[in-house]
N, C-alpha and C positions, 0 to 999 in steps of 0.2 A: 293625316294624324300629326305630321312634327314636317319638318324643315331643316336641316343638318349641316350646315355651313362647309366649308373645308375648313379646316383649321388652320390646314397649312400654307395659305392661299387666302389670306383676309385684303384682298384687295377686286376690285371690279371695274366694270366700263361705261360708257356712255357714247355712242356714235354716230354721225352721221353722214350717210351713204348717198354720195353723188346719185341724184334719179329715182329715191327713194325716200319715202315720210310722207308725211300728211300735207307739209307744204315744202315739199321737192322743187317746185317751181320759182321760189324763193330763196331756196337754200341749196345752188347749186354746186358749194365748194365742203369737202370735207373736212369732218371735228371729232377728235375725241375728249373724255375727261375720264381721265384715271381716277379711281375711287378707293380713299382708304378707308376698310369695314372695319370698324370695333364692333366687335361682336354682334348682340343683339340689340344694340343701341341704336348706332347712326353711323353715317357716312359723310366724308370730306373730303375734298379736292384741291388743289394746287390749280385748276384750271378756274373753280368756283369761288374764289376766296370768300370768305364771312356766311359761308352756308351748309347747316347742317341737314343733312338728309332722315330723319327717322326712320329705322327698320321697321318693314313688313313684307316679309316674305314671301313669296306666293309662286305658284309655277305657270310661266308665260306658256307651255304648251304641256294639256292635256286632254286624252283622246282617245277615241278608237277607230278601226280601220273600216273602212266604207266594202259595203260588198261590188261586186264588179258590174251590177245595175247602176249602183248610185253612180260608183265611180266615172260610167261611160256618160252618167245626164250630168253631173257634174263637167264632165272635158268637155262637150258639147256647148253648154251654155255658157260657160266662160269665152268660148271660141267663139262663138258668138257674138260674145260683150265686146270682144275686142276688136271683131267685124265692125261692132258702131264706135270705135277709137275710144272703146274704156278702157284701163288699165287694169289688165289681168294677163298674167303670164300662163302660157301653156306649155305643156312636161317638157324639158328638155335633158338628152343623157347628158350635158357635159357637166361634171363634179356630181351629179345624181351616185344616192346610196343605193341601192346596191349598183355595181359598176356597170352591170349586164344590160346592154345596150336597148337588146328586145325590152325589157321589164321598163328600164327608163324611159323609153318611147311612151311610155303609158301611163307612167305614174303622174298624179296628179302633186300641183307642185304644196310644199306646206309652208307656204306664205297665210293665205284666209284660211278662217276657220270657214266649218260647215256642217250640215246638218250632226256629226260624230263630233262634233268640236274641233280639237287641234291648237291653232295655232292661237288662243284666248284673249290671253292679256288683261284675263280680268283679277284687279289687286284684289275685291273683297273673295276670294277665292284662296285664302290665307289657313290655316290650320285649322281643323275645328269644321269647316265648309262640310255639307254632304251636300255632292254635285250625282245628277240623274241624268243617264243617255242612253238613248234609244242603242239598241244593240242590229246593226245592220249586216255584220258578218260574223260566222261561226266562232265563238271562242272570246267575242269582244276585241282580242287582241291591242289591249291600252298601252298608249305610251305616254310618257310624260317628261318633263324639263324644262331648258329653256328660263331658269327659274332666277326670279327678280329681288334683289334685297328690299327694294321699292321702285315705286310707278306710279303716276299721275294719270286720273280717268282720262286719258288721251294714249298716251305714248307716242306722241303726236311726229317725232323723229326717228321713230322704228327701233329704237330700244330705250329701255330705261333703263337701269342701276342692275347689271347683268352679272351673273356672280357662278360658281362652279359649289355644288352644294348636292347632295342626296336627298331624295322625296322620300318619309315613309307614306303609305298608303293601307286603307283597308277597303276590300271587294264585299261587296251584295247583289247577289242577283235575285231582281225580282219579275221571276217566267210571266211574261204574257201584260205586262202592266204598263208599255207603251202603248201596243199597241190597242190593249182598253180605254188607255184617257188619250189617245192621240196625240200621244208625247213623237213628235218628230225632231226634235231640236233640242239640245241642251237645256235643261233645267238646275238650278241648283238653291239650295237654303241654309240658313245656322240660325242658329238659339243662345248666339253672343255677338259681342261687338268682333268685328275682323279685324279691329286694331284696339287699340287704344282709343279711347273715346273721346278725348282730344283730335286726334287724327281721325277718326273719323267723321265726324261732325264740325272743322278747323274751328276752333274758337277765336281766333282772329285771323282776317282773312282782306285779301285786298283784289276787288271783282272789276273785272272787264266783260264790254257784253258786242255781239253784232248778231247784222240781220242780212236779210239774203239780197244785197244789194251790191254789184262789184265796183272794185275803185272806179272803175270808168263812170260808175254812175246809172249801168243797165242795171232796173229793177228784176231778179228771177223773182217766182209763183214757187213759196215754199220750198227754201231747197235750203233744207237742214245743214245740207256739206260745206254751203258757200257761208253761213251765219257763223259755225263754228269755226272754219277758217279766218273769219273774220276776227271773230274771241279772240281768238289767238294770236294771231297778227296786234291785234289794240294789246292787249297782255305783253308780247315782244317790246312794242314801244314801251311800256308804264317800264320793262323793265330796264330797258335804256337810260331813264332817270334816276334809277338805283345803282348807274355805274356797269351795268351788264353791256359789252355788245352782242350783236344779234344772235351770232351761231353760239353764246355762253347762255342768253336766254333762252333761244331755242332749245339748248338739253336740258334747262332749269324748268321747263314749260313740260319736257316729256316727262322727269321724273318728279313732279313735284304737282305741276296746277290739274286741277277735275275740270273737263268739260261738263257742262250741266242744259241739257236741256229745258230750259225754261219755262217753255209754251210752245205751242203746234199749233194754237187754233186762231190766231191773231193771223187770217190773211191779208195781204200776200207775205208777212214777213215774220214766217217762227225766230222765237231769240233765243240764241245759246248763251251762256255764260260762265266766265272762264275765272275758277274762286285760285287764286296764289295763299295759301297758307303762311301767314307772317309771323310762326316762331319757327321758320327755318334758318330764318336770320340772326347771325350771332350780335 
């Protein structure tokens, strides 16, 4: 329903976490950019010089709690993942909420989202949003926060424009109507723009694009993760010519450019493409 800022607290962050982001491998040293909010307007930085951020608020995590079915196929198949050396963290108590050691042994961690949702990050999920999820444990038990002044279809550095703020909210339950249309995963829709219309659709805009091909020159067979890495990396560079270094364009890329999948069906190489919004620029 609304988005409530602090008042008293018109300021947010942007960071980047040694071993964490989309391209961790690249960006092994840490960054922040302190962000001053005007209001519902925009945001600016001392770290960003000549760039305004537009307000669109949105909550990076919302969710409900997994029953203790899901929850154990959940731990299992991430453990799993990790078995074949993918990156997925399994429960650990240490700094785990609640403190209680047995409990943290098993809670599952809320980095990904998952069949309940959680951890999102999706900006057009702005006020006005009616979002649907399968209800997996008695009571739903929603949580939510985490919540973003703005965000770039990526977040590609593990946070965007992070701010301290209240969510209002309105509940409907509707008995039995997942599991009629086989709703297992988040769904959600609106019947307006999620921003401004400008911002939603950038009227000027300056695009970088790659395909599933690594620098070394090995050809991957469709691998979505390596194209969009790619976007983004070619976007890094263009904004190197705008005066940016890397780790200033790397936050500018989480909070600001849309990953966009292009095409899927051009094998071996789908293209992602990476749009930079060019009136953030003063």
């Amino acid at each position: 329903m609304d988005i409530e800022a602090d008042p008293w607290e018109q300021w947010g962050y942007t960071i980047q976490v040694p071993g964490f982001g989309f391209l961790r491998d690249e960006f092994p040293d840490p960054f922040i950019v302190h962000w001053r909010l005007h209001g519902n307007e925009y945001a600016e930085s001392d770290q960003l010089p000549g760039v305004r951020i537009r307000c669109n608020p949105h909550p990076g995590v919302l969710g409900l709690a997994p029953s203790a079915d899901l929850r154990q196929r959940a731990t299992e198949r991430e453990a799993e993942l990790a078995e074949r050396e993918g990156f997925a963290l399994p429960p650990e108590p240490a700094g785990a909420v609640p403190e209680d050691s047995s409990l943290a042994q098993e809670g599952l961690r809320t980095i990904p989202p998952r069949e309940t949702a959680g951890n999102i990050d999706i900006k057009q999920i702005s006020p006005g949003a009616t979002v649907l999820l399968p209800v997996y444990a008695e009571g739903g038990l929603v949580s939510t926060g985490d919540v973003h002044y703005a965000q770039g279809d990526c977040e590609a550095c593990g946070t965007a424009v992070e701010m301290r703020s209240r969510v209002h909210l309105r509940f409907q339950v509707r008995k039995g109507e997942a599991e009629q249309r086989g709703i297992r995963d988040l769904q959600f829709f609106r019947d307006d723009y999620f921003t401004t219309p400008e911002l939603a659709a950038p009227r000027r805009f300056f695009a970088t694009t790659g395909i599933s091909v690594g620098k070394e020159g090995r050809n991957e067979s469709e691998n979505i993760t390596l194209a969009a890495k790619n976007a983004l990396l070619n976007m890094i560079d263009h904004l190197g010519t705008r005066g940016f270094d890397r780790q200033q364009a790397y936050a500018l890329c989480s909070v600001a450019v849309d990953l966009r999948i292009s095409q899927t069906v051009d094998v071996p190489n789908p293209l992602v493409s990476a749009l930079l919004p060019l009136d953030i620029f003063m």
